[in-house]
ZADO-1210 file (C-alpha; in nm, 4 decimals, padded with zeros to 6 digits):
<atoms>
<atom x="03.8226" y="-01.4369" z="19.3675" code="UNK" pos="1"/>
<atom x="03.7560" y="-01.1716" z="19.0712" code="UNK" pos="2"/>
<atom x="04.0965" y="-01.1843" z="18.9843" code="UNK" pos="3"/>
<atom x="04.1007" y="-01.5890" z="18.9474" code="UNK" pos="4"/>
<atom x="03.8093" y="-01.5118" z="18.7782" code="UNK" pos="5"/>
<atom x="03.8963" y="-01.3234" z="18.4881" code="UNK" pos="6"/>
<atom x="04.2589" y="-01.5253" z="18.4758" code="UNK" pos="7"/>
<atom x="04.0326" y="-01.8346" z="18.4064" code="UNK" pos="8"/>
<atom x="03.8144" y="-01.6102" z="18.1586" code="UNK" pos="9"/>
<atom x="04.1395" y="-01.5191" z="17.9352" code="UNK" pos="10"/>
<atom x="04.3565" y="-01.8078" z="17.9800" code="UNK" pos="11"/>
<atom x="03.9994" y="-01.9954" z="17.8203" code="UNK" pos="12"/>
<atom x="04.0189" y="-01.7029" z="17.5703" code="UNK" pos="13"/>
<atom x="04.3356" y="-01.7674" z="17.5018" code="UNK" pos="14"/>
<atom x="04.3048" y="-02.1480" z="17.4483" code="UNK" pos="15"/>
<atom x="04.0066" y="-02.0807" z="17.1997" code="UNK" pos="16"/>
<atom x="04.2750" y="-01.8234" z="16.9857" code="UNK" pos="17"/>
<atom x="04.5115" y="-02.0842" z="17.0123" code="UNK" pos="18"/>
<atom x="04.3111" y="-02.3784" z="16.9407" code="UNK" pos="19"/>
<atom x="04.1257" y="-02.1569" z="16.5967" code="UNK" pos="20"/>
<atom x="04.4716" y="-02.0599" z="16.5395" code="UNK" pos="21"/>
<atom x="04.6841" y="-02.3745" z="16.4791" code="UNK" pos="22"/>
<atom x="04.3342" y="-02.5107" z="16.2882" code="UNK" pos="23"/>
<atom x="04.3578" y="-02.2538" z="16.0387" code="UNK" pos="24"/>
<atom x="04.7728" y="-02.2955" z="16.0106" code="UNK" pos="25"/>
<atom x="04.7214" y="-02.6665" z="15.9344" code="UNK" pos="26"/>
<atom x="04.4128" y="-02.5909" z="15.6917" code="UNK" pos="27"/>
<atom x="04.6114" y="-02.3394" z="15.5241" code="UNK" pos="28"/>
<atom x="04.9238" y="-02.6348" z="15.4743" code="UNK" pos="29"/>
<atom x="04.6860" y="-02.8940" z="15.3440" code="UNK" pos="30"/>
<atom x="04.5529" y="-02.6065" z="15.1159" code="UNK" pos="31"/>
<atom x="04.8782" y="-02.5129" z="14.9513" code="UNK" pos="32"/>
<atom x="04.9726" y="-02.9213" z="14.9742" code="UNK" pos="33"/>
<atom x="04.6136" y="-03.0053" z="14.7916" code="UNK" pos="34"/>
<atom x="04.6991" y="-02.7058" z="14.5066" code="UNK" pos="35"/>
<atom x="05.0682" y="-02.8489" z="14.4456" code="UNK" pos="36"/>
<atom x="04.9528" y="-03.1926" z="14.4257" code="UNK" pos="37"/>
<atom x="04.6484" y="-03.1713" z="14.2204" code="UNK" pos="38"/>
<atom x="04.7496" y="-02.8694" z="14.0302" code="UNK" pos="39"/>
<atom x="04.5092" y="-02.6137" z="14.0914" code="UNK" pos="40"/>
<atom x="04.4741" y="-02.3011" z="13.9877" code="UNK" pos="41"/>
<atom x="04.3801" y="-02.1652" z="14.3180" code="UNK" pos="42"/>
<atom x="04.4109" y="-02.2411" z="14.7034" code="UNK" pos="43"/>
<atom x="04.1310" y="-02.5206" z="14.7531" code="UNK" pos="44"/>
<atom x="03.9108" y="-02.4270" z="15.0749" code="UNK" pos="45"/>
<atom x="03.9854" y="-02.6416" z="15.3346" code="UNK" pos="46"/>
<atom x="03.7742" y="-02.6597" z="15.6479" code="UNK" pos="47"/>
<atom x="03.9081" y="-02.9289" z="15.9948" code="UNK" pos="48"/>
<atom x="03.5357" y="-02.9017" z="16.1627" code="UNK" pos="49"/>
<atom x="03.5799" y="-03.0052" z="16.5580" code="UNK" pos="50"/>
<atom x="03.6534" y="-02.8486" z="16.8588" code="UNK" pos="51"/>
<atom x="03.9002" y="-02.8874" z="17.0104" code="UNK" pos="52"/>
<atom x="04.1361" y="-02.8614" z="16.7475" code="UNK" pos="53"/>
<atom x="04.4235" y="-02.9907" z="16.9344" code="UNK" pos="54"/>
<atom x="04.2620" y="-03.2488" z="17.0860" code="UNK" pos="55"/>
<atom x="04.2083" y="-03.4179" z="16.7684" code="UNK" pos="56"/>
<atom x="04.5317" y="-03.3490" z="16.6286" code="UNK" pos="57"/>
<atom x="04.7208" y="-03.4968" z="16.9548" code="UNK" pos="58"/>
<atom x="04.5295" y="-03.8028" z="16.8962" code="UNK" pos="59"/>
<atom x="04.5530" y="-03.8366" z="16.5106" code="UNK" pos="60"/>
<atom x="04.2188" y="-03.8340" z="16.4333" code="UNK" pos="61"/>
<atom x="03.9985" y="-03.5739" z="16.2933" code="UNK" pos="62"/>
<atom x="03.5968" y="-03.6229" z="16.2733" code="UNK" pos="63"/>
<atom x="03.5228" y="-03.4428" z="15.9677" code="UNK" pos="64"/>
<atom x="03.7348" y="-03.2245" z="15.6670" code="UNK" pos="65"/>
<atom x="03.5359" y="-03.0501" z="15.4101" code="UNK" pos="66"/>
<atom x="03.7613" y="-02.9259" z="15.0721" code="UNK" pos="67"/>
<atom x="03.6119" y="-02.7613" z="14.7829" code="UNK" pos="68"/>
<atom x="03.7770" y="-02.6643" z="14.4969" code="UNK" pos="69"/>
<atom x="03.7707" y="-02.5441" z="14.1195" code="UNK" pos="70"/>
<atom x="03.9408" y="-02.8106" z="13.8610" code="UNK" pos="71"/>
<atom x="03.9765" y="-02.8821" z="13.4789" code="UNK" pos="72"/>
<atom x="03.8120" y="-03.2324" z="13.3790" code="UNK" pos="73"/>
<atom x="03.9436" y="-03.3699" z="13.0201" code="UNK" pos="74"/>
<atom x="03.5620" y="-03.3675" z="12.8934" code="UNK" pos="75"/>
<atom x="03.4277" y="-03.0580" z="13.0144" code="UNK" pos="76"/>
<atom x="03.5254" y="-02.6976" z="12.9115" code="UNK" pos="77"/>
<atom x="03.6593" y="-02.4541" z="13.2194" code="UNK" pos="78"/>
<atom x="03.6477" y="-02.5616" z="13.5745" code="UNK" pos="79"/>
<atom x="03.3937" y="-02.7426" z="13.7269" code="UNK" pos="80"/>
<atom x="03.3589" y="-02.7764" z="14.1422" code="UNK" pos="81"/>
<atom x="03.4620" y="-03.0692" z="14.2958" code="UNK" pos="82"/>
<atom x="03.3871" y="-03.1509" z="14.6619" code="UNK" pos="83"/>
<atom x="03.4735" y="-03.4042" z="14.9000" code="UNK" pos="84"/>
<atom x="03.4099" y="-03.4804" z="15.2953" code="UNK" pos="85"/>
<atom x="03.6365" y="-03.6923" z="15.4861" code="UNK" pos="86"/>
<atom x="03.4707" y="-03.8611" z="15.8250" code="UNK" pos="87"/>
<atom x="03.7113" y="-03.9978" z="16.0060" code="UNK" pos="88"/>
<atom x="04.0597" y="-03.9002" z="15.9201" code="UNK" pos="89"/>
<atom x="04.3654" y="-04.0424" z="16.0571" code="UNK" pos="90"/>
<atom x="04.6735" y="-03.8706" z="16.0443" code="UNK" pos="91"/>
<atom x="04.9211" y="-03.7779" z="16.3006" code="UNK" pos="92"/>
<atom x="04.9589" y="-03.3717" z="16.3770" code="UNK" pos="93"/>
<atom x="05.3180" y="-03.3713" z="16.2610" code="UNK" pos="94"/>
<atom x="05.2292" y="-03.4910" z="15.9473" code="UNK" pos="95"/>
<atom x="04.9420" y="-03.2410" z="15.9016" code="UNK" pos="96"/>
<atom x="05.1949" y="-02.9436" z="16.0013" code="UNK" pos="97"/>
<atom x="05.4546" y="-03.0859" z="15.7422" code="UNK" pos="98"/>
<atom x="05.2110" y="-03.1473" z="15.4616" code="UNK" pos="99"/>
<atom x="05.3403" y="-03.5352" z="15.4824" code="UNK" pos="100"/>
<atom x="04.9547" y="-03.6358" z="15.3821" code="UNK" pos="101"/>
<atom x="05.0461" y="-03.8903" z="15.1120" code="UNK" pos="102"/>
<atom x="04.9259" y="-04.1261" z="15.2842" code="UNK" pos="103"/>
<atom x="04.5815" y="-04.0717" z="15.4983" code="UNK" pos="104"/>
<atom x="04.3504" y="-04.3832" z="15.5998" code="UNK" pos="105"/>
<atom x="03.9858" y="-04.2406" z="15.5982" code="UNK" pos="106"/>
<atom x="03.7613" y="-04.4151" z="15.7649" code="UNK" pos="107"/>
<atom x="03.4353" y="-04.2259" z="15.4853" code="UNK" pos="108"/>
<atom x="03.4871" y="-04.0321" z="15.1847" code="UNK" pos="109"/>
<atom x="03.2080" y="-03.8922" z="15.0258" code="UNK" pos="110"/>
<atom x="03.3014" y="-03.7284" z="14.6914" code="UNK" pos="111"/>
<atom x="03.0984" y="-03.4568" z="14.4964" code="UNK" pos="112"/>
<atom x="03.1333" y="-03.3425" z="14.1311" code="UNK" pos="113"/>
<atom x="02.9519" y="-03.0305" z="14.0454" code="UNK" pos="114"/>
<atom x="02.8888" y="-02.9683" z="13.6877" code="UNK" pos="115"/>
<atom x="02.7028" y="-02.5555" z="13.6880" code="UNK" pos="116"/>
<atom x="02.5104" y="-02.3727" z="13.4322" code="UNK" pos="117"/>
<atom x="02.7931" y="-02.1750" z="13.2693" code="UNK" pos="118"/>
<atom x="02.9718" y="-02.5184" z="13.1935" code="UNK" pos="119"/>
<atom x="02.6874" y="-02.6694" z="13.0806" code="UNK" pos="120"/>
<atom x="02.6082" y="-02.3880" z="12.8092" code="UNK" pos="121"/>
<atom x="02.9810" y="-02.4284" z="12.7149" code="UNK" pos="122"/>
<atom x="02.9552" y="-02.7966" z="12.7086" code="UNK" pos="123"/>
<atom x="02.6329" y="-02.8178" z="12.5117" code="UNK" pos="124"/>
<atom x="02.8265" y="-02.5354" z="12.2638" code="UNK" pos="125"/>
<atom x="02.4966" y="-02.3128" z="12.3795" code="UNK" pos="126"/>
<atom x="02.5861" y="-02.0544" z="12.6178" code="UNK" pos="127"/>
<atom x="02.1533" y="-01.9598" z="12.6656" code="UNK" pos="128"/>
<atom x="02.1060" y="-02.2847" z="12.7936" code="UNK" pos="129"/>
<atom x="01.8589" y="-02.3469" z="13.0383" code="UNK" pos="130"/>
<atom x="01.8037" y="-02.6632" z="13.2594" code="UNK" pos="131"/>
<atom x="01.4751" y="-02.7599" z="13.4815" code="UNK" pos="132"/>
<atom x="01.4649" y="-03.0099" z="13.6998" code="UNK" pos="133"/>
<atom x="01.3175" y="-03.3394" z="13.6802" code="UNK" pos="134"/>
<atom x="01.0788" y="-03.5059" z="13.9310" code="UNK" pos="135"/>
<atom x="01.2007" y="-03.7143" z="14.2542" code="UNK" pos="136"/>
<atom x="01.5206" y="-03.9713" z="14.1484" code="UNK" pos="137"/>
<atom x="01.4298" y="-04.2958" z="14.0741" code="UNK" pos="138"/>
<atom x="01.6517" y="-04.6362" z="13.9896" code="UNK" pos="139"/>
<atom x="01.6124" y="-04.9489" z="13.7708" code="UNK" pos="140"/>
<atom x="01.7164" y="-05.1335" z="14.0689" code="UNK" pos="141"/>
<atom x="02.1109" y="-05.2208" z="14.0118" code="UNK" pos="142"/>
<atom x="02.3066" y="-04.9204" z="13.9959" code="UNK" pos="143"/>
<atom x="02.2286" y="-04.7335" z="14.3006" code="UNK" pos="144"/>
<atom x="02.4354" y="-04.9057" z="14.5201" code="UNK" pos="145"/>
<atom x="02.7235" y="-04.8517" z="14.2720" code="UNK" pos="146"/>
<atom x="02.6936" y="-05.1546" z="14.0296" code="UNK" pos="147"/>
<atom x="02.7440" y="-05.1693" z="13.6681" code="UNK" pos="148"/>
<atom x="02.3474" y="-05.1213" z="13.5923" code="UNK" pos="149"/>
<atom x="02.1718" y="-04.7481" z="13.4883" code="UNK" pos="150"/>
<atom x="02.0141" y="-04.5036" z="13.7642" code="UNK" pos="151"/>
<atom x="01.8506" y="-04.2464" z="13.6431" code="UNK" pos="152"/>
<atom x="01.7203" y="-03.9239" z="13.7899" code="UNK" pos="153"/>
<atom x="01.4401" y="-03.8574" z="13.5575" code="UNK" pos="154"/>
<atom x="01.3414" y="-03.6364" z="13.2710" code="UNK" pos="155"/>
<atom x="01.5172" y="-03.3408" z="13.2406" code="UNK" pos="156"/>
<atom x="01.3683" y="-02.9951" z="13.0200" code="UNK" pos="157"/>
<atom x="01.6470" y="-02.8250" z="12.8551" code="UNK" pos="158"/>
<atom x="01.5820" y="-02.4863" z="12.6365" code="UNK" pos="159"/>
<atom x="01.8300" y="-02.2784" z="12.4002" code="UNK" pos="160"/>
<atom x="01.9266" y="-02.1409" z="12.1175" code="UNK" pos="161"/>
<atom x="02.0617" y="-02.2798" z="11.8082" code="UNK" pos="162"/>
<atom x="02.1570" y="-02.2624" z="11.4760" code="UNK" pos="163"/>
<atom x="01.9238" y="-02.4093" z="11.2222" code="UNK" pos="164"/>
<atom x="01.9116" y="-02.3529" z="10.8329" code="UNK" pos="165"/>
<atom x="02.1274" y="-02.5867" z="10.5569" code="UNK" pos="166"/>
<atom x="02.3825" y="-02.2504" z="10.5983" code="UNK" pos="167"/>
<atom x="02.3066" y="-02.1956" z="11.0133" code="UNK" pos="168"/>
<atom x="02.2514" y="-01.8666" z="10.9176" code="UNK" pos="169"/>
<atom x="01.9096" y="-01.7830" z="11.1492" code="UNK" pos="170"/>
<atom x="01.8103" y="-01.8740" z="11.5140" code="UNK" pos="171"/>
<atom x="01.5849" y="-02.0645" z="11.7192" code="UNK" pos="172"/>
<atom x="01.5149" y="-02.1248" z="12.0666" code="UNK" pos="173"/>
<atom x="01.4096" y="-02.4918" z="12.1410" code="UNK" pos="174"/>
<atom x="01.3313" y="-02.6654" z="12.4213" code="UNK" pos="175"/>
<atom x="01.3591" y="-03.0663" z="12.4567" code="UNK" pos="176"/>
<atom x="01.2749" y="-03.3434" z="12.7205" code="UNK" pos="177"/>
<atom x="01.6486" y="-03.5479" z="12.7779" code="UNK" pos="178"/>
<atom x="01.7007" y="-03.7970" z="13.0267" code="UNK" pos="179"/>
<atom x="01.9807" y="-03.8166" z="13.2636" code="UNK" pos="180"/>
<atom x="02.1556" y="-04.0865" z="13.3740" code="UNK" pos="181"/>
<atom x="02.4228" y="-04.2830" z="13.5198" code="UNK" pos="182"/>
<atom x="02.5968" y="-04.5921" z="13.3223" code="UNK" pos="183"/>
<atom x="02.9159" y="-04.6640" z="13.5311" code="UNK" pos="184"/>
<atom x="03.1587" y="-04.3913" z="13.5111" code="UNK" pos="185"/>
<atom x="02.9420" y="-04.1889" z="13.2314" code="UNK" pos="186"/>
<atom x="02.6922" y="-03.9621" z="13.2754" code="UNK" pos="187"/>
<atom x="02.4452" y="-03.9535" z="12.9763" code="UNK" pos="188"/>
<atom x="02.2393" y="-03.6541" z="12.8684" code="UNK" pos="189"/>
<atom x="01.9902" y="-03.8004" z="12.6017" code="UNK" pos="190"/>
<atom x="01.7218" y="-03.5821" z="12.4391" code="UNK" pos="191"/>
<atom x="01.4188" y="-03.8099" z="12.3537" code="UNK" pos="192"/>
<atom x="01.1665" y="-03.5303" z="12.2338" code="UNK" pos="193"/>
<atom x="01.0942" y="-03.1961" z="12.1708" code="UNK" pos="194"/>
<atom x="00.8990" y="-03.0111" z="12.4206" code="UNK" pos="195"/>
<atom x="00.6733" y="-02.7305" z="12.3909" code="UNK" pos="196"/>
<atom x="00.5370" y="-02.6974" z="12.7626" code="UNK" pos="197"/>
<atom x="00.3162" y="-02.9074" z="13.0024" code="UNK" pos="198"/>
<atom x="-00.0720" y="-02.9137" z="12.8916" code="UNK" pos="199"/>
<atom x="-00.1837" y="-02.9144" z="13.2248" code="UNK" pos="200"/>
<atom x="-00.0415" y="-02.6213" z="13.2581" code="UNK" pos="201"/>
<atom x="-00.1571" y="-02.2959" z="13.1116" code="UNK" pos="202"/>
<atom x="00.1559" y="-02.0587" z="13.1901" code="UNK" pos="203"/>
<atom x="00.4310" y="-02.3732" z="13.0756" code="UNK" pos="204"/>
<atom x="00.2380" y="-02.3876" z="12.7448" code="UNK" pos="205"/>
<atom x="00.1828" y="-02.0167" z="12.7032" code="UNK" pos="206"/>
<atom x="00.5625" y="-01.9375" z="12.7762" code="UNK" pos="207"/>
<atom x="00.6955" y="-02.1873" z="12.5108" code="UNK" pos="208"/>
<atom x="00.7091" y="-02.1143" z="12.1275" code="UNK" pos="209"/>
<atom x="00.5447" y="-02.3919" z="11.9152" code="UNK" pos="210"/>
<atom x="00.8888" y="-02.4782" z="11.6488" code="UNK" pos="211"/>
<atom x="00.9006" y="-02.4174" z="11.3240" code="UNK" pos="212"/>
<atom x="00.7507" y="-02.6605" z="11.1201" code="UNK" pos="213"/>
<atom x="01.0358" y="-02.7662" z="10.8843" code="UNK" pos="214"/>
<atom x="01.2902" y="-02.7999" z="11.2286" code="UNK" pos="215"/>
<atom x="01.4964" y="-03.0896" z="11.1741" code="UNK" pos="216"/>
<atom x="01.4439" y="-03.2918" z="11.4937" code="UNK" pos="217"/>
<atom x="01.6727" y="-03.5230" z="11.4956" code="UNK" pos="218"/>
<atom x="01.9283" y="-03.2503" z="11.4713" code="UNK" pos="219"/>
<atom x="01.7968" y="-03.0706" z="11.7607" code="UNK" pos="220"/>
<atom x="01.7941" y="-03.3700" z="11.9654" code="UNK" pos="221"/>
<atom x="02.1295" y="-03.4723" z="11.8644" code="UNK" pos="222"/>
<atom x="02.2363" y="-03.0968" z="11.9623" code="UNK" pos="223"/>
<atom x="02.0780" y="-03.1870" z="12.2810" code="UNK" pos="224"/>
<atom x="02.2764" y="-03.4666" z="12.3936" code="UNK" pos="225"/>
<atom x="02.5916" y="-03.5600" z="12.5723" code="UNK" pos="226"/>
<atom x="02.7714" y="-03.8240" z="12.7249" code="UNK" pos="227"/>
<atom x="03.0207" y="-03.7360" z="13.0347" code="UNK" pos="228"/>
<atom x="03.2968" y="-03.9512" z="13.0827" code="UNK" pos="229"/>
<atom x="03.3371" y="-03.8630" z="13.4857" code="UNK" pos="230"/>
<atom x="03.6114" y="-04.1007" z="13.5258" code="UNK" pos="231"/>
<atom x="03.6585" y="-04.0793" z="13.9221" code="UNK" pos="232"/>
<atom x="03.5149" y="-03.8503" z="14.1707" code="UNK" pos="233"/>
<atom x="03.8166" y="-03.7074" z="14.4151" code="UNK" pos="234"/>
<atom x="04.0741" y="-03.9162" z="14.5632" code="UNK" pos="235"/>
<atom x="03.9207" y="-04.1783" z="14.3374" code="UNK" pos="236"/>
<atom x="03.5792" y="-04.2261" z="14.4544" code="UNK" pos="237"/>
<atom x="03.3520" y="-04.4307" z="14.2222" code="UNK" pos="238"/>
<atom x="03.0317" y="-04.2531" z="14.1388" code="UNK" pos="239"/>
<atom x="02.6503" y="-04.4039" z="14.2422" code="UNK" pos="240"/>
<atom x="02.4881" y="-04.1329" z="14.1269" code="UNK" pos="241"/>
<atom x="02.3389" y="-03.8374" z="13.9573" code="UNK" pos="242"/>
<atom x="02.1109" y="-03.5613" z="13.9951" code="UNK" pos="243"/>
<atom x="01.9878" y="-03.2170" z="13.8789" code="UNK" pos="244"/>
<atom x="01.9851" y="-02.9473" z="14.1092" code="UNK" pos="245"/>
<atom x="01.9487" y="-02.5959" z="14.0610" code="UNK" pos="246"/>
<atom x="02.0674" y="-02.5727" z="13.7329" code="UNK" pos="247"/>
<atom x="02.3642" y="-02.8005" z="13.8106" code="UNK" pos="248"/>
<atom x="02.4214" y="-03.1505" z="13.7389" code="UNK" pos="249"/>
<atom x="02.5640" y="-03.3415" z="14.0445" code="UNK" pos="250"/>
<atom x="02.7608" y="-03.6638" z="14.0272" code="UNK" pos="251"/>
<atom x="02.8392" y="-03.8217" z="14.4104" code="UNK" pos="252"/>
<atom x="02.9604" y="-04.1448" z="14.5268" code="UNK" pos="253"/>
<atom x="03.1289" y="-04.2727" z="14.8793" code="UNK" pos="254"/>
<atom x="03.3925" y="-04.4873" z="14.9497" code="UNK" pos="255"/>
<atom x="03.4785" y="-04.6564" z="15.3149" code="UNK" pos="256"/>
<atom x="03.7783" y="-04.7801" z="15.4827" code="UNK" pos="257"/>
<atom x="04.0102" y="-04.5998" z="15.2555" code="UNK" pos="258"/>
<atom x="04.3789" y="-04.4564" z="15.2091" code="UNK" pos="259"/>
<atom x="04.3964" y="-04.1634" z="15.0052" code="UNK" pos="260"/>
<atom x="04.7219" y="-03.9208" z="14.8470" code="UNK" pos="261"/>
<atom x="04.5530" y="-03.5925" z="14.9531" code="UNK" pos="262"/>
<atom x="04.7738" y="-03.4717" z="14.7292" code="UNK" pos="263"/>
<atom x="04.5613" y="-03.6562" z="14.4565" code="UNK" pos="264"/>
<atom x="04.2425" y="-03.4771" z="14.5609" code="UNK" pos="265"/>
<atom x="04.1248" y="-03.3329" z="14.1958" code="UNK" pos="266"/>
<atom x="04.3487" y="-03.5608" z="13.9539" code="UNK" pos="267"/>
<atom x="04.0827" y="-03.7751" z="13.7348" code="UNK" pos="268"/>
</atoms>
């Protein structure tokens, strides 16, 4: 009986290798598939979540994929991270051993575009720049669900340092209110006032520097303000909406009942 025992034990251990094992083969194909389709200029992390892996793969479908990866973006300097989660994915096993994933029905795809503080500074042409949050998201009503109308996440406080001067020749850190929203496939970052800390709050006020009194604001908020062109969020998701988070700007949307080109995964 001890010896039936311990077979059981390692032939289960040996399933579970086996099982992790051809997971990580056919993550590591996708991978190199997702890089030479979308060109990349690394391996994109690729993640089948489910277990059993074979199970899934012997019946085509696979609950959930994660991929991550860094990517250039036509209006934004350096790489920016781009995320997407597939629910439902369709696709028979010899296809995902072969890299034949050109074309995948997807029952969910949620896509994520992660904009992060070094690309904003670059961006903004202001590598100090700081971000704070705004309060909770709120909407005008119309774009949430994805239509043509505004949401907006709220009032943004952005600080840095710029050149001022008719020659640019001295310094000043500033610090302005901007709003940030979403108008269809844009995200807009508008500066609507200087800001020199919250009067109900003692510390805010004390850690801000009044500006100068001959600063040219409509310069500053000029300097302060952006306008995205996302275009599409991987494999072509339409974004509903943006947030700040962390220093980051976020853009996500969803799309349902589609049939994506993995190999299209980070191509705008």
């Amino acid at each position: 009986m001890r010896k039936v025992v311990v077979g059981l034990l390692l032939l289960v251990a040996f399933a579970v290798v086996a099982d992790f094992t051809a997971a990580a083969y056919s993550e590591y194909r996708v991978s190199r598939s997702l890089r030479a389709g979308g060109e990349l200029s690394a391996d994109p992390d690729v993640t089948i979540h489910g277990f059993p892996f074979v199970a899934q793969a012997w019946r085509g479908d696979f609950r959930n994929v994660d991929i991550r990866a860094r990517a250039n973006r036509p209006d934004i300097p350096g790489e920016i991270l781009v995320e997407a989660t597939l629910n439902g994915v369709h696709l028979p096993a010899h296809a995902l051993v072969d890299a034949d994933t050109h074309v995948v029905p997807v029952d969910k795809v949620f896509g994520r575009m992660r904009i992060e503080p070094v690309e904003l500074g670059r961006l903004f042409n202001i590598p100090d720049l700081d971000m704070r949050g705004p309060p909770a998201d709120k909407s005008d009503g119309t774009g949430g669900s994805g239509g043509s109308g505004i949401t907006t996440q709220g009032a943004l406080i952005l600080s840095g340092t710029i050149p001022l001067g008719p020659e640019l020749r001295s310094t000043e850190r500033v610090s302005v209110r901007a709003d940030l929203t979403l108008d269809g496939d844009q995200v807009r970052i508008v500066a609507t006032d200087l800001y020199q800390g919250d009067s109900t709050s003692p510390a805010s006020a004390s850690n801000t520097t009044p500006p100068s009194p001959d600063l040219d604001k409509n310069a500053v908020l000029a300097r302060f303000t952006r306008t995205i062109d996302t275009r599409d969020l991987p494999f072509g998701v339409h974004p509903t909406s943006v947030k700040a988070l962390g220093g980051n700007i976020i853009v996500e949307g969803e799309g349902q009942d589609m049939t994506i080109d993995m190999d299209r995964f980070a191509q705008p």
